[in-house]
PyMOL Python script that loads the backbone (N, CA, C, O; Angstrom):
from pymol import cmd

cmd.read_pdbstr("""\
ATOM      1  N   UNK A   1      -1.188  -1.262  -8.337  1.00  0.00           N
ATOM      2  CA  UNK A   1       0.030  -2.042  -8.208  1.00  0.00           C
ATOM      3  C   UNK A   1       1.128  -1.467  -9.087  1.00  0.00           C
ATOM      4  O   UNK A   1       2.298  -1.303  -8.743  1.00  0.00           O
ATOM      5  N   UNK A   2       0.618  -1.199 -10.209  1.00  0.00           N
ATOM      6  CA  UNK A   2       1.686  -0.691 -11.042  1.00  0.00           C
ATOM      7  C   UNK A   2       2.482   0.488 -10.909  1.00  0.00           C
ATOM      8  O   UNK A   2       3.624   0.668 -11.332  1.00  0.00           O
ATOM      9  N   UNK A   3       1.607   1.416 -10.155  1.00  0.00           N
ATOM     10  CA  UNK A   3       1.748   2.734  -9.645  1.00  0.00           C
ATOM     11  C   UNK A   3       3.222   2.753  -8.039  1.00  0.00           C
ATOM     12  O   UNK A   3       4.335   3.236  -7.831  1.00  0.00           O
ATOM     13  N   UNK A   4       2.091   1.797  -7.253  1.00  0.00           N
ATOM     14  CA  UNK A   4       3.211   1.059  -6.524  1.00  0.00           C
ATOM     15  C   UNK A   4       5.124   0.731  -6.916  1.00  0.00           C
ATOM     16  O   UNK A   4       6.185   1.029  -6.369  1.00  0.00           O
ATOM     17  N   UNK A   5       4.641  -0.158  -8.366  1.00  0.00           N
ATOM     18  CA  UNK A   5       5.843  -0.777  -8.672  1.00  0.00           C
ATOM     19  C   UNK A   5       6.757   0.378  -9.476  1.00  0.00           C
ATOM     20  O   UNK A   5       7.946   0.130  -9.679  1.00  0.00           O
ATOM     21  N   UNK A   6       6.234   1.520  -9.886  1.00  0.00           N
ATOM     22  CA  UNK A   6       7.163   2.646 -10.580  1.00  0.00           C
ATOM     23  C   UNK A   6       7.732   3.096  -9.227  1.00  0.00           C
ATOM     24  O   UNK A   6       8.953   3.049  -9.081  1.00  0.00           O
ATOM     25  N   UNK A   7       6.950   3.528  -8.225  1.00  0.00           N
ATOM     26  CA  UNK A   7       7.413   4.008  -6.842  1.00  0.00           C
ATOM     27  C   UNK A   7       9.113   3.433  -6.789  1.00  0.00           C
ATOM     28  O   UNK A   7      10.196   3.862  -7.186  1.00  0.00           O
ATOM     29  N   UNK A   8       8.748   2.537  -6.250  1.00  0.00           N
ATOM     30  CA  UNK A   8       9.699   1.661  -5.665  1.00  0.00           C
ATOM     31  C   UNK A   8      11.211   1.261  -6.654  1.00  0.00           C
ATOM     32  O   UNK A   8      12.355   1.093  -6.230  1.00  0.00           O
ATOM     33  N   UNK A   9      10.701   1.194  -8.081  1.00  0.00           N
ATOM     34  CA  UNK A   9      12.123   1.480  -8.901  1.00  0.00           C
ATOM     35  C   UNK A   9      12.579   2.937  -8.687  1.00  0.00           C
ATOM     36  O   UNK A   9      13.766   3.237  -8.558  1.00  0.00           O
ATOM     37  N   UNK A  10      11.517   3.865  -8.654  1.00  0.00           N
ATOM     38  CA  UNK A  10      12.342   5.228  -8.451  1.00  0.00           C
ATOM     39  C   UNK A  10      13.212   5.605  -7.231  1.00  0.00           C
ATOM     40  O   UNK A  10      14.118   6.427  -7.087  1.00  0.00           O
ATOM     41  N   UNK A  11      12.529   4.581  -6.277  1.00  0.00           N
ATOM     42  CA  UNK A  11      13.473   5.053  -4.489  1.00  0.00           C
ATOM     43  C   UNK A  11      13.889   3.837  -4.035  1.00  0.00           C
ATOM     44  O   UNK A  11      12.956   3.044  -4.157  1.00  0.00           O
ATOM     45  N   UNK A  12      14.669   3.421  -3.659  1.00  0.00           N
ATOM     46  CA  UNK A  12      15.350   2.424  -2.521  1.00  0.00           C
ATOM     47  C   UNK A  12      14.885   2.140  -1.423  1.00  0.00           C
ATOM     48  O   UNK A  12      15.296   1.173  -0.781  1.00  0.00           O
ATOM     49  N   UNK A  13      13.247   3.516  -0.705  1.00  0.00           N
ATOM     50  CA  UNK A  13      13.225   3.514   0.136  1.00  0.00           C
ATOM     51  C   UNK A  13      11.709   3.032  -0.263  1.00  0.00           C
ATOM     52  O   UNK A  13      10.984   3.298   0.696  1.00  0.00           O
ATOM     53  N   UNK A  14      11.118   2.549  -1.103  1.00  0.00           N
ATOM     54  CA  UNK A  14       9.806   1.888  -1.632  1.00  0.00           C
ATOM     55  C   UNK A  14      10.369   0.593  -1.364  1.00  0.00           C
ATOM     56  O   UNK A  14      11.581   0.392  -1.434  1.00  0.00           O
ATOM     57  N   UNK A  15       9.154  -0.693  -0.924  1.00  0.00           N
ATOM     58  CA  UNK A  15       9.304  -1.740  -1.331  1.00  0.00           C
ATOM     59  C   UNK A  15       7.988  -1.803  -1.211  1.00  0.00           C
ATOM     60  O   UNK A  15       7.250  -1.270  -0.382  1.00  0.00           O
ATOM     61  N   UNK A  16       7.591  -2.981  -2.728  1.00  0.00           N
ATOM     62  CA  UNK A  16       6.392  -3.163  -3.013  1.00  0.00           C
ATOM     63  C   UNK A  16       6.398  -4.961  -2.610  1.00  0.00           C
ATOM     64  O   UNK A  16       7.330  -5.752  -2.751  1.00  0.00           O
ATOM     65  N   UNK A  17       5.470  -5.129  -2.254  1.00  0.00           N
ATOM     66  CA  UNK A  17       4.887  -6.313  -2.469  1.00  0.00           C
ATOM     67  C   UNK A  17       3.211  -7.210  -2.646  1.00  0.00           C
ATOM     68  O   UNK A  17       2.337  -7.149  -1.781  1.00  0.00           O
ATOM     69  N   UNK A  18       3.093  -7.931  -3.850  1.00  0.00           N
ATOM     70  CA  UNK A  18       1.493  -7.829  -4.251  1.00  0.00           C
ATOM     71  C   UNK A  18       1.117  -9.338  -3.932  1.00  0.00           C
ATOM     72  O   UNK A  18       1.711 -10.270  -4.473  1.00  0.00           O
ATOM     73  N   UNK A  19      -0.007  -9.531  -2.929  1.00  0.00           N
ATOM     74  CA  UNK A  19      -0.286 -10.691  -2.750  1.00  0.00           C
ATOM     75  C   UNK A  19      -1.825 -10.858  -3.080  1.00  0.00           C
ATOM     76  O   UNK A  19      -2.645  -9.952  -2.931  1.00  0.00           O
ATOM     77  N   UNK A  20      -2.079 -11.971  -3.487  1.00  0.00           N
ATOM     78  CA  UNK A  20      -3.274 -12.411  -4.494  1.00  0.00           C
ATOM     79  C   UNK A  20      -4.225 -12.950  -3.256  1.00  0.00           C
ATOM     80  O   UNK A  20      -3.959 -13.964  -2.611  1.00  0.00           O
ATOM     81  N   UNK A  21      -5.034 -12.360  -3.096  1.00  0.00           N
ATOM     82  CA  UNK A  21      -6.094 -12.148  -1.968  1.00  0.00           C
ATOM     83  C   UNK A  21      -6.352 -13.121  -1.919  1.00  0.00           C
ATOM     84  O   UNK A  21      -6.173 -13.509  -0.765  1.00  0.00           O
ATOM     85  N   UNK A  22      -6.998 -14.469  -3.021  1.00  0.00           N
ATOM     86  CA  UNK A  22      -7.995 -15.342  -2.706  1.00  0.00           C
ATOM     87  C   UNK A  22      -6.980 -16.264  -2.283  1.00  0.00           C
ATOM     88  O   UNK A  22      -7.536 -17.226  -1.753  1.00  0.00           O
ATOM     89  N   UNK A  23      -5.327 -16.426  -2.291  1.00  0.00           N
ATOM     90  CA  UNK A  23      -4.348 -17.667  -2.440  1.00  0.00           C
ATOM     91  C   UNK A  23      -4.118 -17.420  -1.186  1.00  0.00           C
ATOM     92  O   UNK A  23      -4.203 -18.555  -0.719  1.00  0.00           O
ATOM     93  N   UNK A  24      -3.852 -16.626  -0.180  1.00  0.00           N
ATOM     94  CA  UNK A  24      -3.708 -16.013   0.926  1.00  0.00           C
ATOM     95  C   UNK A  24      -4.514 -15.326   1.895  1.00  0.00           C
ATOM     96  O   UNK A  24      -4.531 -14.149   2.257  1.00  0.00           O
ATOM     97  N   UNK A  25      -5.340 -16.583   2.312  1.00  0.00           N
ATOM     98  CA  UNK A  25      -6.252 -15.674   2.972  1.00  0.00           C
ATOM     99  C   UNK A  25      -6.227 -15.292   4.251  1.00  0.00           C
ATOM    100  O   UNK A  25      -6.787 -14.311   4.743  1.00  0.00           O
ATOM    101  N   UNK A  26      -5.486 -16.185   4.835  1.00  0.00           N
ATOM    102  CA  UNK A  26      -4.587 -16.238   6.265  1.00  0.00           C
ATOM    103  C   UNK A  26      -4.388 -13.955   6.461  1.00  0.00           C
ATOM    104  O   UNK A  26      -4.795 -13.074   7.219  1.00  0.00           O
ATOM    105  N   UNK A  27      -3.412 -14.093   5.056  1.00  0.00           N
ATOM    106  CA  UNK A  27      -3.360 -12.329   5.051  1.00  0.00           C
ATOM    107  C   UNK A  27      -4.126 -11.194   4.806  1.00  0.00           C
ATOM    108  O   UNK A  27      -3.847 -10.034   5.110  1.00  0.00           O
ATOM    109  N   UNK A  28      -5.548 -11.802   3.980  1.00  0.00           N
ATOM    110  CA  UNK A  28      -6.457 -10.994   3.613  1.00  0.00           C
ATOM    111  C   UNK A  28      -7.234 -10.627   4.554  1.00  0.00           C
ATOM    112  O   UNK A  28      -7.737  -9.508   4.655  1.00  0.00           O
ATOM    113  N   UNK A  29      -7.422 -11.813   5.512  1.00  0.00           N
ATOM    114  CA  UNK A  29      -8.126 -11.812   6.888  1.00  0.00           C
ATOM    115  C   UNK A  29      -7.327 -10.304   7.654  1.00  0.00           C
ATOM    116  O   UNK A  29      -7.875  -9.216   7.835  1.00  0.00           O
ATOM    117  N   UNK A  30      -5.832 -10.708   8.012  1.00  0.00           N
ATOM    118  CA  UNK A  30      -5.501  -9.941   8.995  1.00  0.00           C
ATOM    119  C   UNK A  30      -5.472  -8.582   8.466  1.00  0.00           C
ATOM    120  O   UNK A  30      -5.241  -7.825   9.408  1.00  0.00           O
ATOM    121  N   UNK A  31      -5.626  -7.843   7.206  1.00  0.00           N
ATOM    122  CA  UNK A  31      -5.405  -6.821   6.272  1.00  0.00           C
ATOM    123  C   UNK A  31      -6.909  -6.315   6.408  1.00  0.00           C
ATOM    124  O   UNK A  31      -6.997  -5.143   6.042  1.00  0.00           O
ATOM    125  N   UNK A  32      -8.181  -6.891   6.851  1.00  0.00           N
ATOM    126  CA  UNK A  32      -9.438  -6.887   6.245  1.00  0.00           C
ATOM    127  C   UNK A  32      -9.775  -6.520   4.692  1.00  0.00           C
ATOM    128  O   UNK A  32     -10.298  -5.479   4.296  1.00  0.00           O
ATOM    129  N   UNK A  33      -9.363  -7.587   3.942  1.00  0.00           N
ATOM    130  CA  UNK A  33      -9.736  -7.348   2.521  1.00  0.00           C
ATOM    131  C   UNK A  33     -10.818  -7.487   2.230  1.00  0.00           C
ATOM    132  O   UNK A  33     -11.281  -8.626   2.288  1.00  0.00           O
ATOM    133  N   UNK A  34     -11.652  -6.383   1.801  1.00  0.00           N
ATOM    134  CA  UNK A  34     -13.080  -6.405   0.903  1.00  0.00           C
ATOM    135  C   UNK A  34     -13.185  -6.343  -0.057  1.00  0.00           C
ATOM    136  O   UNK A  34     -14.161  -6.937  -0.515  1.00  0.00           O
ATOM    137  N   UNK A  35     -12.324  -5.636  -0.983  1.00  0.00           N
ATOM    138  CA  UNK A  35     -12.063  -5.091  -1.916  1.00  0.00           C
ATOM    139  C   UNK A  35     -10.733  -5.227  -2.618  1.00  0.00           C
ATOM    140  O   UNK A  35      -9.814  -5.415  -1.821  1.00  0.00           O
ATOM    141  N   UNK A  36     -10.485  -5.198  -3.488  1.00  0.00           N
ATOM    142  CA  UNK A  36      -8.934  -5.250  -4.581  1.00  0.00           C
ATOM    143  C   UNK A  36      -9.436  -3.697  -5.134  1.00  0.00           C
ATOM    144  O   UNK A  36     -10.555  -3.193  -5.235  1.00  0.00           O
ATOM    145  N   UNK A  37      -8.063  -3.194  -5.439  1.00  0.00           N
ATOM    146  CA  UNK A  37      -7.090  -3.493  -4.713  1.00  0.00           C
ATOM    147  C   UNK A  37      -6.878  -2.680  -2.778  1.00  0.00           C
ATOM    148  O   UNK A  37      -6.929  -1.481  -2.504  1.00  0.00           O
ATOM    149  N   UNK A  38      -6.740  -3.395  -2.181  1.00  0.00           N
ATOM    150  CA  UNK A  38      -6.311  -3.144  -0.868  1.00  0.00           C
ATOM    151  C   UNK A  38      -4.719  -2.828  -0.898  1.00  0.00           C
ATOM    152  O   UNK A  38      -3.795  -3.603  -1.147  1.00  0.00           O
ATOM    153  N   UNK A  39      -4.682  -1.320  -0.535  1.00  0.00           N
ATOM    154  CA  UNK A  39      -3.296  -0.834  -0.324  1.00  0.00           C
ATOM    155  C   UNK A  39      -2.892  -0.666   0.960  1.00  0.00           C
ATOM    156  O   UNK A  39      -3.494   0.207   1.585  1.00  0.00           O
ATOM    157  N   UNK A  40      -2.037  -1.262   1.524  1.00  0.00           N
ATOM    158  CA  UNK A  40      -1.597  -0.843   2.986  1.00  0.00           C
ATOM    159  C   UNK A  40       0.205  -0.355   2.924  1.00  0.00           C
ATOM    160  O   UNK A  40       1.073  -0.927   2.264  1.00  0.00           O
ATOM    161  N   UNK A  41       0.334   0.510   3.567  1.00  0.00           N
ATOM    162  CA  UNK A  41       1.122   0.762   3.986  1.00  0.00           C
ATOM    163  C   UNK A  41       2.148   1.162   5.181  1.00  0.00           C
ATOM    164  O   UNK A  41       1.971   2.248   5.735  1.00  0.00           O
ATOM    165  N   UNK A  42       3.349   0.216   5.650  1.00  0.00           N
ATOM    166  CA  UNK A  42       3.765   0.574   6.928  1.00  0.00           C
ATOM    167  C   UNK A  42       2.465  -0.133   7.779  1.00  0.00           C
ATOM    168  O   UNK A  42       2.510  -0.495   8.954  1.00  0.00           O
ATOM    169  N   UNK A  43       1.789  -0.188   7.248  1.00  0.00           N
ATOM    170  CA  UNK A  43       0.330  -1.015   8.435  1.00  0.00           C
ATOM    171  C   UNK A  43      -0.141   0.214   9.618  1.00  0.00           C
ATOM    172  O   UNK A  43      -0.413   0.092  10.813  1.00  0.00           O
ATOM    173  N   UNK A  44      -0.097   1.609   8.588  1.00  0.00           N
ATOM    174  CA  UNK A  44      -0.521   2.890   9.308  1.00  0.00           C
ATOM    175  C   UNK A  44      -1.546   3.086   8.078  1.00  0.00           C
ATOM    176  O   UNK A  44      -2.761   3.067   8.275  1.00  0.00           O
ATOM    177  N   UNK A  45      -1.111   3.232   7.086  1.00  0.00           N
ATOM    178  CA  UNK A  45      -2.456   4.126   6.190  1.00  0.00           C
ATOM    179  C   UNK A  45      -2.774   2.852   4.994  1.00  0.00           C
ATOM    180  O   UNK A  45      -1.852   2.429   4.296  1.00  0.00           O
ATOM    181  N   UNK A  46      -3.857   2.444   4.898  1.00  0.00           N
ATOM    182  CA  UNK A  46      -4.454   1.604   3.950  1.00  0.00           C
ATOM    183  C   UNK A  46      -6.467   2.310   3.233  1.00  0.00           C
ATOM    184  O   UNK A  46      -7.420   3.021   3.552  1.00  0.00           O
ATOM    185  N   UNK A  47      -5.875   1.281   2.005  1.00  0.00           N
ATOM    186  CA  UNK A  47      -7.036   2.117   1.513  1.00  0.00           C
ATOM    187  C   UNK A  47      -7.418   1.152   0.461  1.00  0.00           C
ATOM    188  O   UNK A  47      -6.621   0.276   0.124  1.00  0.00           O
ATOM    189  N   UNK A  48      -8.792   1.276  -0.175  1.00  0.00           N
ATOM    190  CA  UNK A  48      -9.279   0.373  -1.249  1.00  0.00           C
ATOM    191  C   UNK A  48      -9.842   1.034  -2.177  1.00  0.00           C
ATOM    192  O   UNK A  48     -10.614   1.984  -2.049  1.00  0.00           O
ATOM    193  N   UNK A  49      -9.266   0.285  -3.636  1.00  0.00           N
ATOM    194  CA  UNK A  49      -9.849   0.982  -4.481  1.00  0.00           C
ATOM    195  C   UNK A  49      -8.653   1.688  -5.433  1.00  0.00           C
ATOM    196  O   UNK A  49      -7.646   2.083  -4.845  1.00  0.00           O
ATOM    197  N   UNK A  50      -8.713   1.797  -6.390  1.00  0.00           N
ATOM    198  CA  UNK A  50      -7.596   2.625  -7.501  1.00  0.00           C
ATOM    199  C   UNK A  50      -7.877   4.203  -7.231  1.00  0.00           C
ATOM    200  O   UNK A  50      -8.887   4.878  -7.433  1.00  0.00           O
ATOM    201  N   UNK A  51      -6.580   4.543  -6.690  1.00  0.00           N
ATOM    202  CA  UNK A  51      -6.786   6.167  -6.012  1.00  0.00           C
ATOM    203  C   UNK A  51      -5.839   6.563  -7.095  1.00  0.00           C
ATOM    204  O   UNK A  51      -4.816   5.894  -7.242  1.00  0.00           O
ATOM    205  N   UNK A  52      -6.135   7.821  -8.048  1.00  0.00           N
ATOM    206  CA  UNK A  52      -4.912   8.742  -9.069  1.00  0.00           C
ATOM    207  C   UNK A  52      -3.357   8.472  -8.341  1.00  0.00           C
ATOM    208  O   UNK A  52      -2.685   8.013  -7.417  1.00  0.00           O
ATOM    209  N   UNK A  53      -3.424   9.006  -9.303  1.00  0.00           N
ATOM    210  CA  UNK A  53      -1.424   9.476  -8.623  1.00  0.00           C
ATOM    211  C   UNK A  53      -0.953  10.056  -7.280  1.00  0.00           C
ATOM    212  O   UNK A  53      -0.243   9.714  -6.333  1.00  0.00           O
ATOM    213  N   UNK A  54      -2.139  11.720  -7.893  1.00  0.00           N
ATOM    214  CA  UNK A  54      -1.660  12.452  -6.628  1.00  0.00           C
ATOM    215  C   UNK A  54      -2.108  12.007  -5.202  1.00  0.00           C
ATOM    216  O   UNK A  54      -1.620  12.539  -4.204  1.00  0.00           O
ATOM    217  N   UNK A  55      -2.946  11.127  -5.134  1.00  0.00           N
ATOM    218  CA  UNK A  55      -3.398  10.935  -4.146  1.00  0.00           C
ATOM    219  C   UNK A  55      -2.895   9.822  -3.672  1.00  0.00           C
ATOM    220  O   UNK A  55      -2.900   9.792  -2.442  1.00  0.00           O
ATOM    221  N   UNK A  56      -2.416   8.800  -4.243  1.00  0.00           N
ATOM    222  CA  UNK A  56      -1.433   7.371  -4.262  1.00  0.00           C
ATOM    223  C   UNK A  56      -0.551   8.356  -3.464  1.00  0.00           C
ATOM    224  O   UNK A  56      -0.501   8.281  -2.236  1.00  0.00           O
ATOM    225  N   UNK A  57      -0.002   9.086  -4.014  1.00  0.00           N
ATOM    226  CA  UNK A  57       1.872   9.671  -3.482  1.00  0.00           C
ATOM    227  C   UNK A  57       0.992  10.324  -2.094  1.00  0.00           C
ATOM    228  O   UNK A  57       1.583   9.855  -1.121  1.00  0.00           O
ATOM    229  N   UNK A  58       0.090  11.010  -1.707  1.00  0.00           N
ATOM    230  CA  UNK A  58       0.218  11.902  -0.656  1.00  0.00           C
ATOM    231  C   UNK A  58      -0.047  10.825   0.624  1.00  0.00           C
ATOM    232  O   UNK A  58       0.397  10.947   1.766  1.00  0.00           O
ATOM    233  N   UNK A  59      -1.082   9.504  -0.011  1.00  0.00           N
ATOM    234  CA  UNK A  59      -0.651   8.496   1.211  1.00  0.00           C
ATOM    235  C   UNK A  59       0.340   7.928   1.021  1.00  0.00           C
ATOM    236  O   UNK A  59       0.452   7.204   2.010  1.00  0.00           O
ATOM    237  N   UNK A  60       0.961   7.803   0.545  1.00  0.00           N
ATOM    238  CA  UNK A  60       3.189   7.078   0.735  1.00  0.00           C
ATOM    239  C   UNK A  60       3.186   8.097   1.646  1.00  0.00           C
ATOM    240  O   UNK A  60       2.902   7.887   2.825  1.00  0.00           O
ATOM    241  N   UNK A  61       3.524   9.382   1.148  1.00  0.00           N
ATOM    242  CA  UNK A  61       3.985  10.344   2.437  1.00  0.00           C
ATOM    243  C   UNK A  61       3.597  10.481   3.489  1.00  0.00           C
ATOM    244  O   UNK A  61       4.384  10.555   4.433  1.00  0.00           O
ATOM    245  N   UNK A  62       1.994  10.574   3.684  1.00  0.00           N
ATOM    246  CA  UNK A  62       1.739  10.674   5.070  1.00  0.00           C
ATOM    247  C   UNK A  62       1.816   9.407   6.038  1.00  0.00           C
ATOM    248  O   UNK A  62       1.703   9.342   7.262  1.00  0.00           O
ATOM    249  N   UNK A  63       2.054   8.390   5.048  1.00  0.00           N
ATOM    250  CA  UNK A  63       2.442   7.110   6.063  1.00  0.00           C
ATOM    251  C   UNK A  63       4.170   7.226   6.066  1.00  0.00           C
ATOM    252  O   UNK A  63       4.578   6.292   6.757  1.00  0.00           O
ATOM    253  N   UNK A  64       5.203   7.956   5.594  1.00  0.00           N
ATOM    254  CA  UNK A  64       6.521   8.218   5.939  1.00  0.00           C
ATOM    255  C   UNK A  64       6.385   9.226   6.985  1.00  0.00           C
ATOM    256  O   UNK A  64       7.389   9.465   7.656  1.00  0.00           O
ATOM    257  N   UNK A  65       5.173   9.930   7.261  1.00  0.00           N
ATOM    258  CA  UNK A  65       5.837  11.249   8.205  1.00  0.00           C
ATOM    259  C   UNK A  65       4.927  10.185   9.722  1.00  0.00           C
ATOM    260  O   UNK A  65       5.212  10.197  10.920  1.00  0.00           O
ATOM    261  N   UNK A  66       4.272   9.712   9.284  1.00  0.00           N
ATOM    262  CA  UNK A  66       3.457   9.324  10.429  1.00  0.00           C
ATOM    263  C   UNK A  66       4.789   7.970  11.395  1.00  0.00           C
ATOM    264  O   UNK A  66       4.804   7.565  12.558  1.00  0.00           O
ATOM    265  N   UNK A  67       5.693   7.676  10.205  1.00  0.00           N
ATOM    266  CA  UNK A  67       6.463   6.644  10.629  1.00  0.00           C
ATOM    267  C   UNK A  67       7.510   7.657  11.625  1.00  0.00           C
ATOM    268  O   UNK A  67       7.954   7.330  12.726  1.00  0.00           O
ATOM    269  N   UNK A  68       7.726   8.793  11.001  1.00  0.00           N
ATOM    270  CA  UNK A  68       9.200   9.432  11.801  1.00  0.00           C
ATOM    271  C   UNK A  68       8.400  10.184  13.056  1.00  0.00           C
ATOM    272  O   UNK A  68       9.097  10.696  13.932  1.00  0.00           O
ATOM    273  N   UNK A  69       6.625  10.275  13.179  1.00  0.00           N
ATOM    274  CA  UNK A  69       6.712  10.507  14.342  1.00  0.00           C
ATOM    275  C   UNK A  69       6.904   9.851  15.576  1.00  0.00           C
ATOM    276  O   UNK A  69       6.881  10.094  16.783  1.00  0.00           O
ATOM    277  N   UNK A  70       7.108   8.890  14.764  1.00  0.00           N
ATOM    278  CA  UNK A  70       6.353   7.408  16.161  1.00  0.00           C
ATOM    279  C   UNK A  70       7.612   6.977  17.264  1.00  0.00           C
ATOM    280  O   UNK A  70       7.402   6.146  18.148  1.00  0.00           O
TER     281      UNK A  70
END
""", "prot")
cmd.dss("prot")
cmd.show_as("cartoon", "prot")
cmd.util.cbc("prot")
cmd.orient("prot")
């Protein structure tokens, strides 16, 4: 999340938002949450689990290029 939330002060074109799995489950359902943290993005690339940096940033990107192919 935190990694997330530096993102998103650095670009205009980040927006983060963190929702608390067990208060919302209506969303955890449609997300399939198993795990915290559950990262989705664009609702193309999601993933679970605390991934490093470099690997945080290369899914932002490949869910931005996957967006400009569509």
């Amino acid at each position: 999340m935190r990694l997330a939330q530096h993102m998103a002060i650095a670009s205009d074109r980040v927006r983060v938002e963190c929702i608390e799995a067990n208060e919302f489950p209506d969303i955890s359902q449609r997300y399939h949450v198993m795990a915290v943290p559950k990262v989705v993005i664009n609702d193309r690339v999601e993933f679970e689990g605390a991934y490093p940096e470099p690997e945080f940033l290369k899914a932002v990107l490949q869910a931005a290029l996957d967006g400009k192919e569509a």
